[in-house]
Structure formats: structure tokens, C-alpha cells
Phi, psi and omega in degrees: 000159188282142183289184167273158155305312169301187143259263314221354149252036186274334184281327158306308143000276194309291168333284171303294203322309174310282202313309171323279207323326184293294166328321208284288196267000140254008157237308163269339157258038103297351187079035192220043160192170194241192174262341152299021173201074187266099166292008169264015191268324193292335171268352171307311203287315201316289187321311205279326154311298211291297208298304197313335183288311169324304142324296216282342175258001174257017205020028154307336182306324162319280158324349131316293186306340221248328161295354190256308193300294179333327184252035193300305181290353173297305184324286204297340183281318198269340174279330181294018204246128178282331186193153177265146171247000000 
């Protein structure tokens, strides 16, 4: 599996990725769980905590904020679209 963007999340990382996978193909494509109901989201949140913290001491997080903004209205067009052609 792939490292993290942190080093200082690889092991949590490591974690959810086993748990997705596992989940992935042995439940939800059997059907017999959905993705509201992922027992791999609390390590998801784990991970997902860690990078953030991580961005936030490399001030990438700004610059996220500041690339979502810019593209607010790109965002809001390409989600706003009903059916691809």
C-alpha cells in the first residue's frame, strides 16, 4: 500500500487501508453492507485527523482553503450538472 502524504500517518494509513479493502470486497460488493455503514469510518476519521494535523503544521491547509475558494464557482457548475454526455 501506498505511504502517507505525513510519514507520522503511515501506520494509521496502513490500518484503514487493510480495513477498506477488506470491507470493500468482502461486503459491499457482495451486497451485504452499504457505505453508510463502513466499519472502517472511525480509522478513516483517525487518519483523516492525523493528515490534517500535519497539513496544518506544513501551512498547507491554508493554501487548500484558499484553492477551494478560488474554485468555488468551477466546483458549484461541475456539481450542478445532471447528466454527462
Amino acid at each position: 500500500m501506498s505511504q502517507s502524504l505525513a510519514t507520522q500517518c503511515n501506520e494509521v494509513k496502513e490500518r484503514y487501508d487493510t480495513c477498506f479493502l477488506k470491507w470493500y470486497s468482502e461486503k459491499y460488493l457482495r451486497g451485504t453492507s452499504t457505505a453508510d455503514n463502513n466499519e472502517c469510518s472511525s480509522l478513516f476519521k483517525e487518519y483523516s485527523q492525523c493528515l490534517q494535523g500535519a497539513l496544518k503544521d506544513r501551512g498547507i491547509d491554508k493554501l487548500l482553503e484558499d484553492a477551494r475558494e478560488d474554485n468555488k464557482e468551477n466546483d458549484a457548475a461541475f456539481m450542478g450538472r445532471k447528466n454527462c454526455k
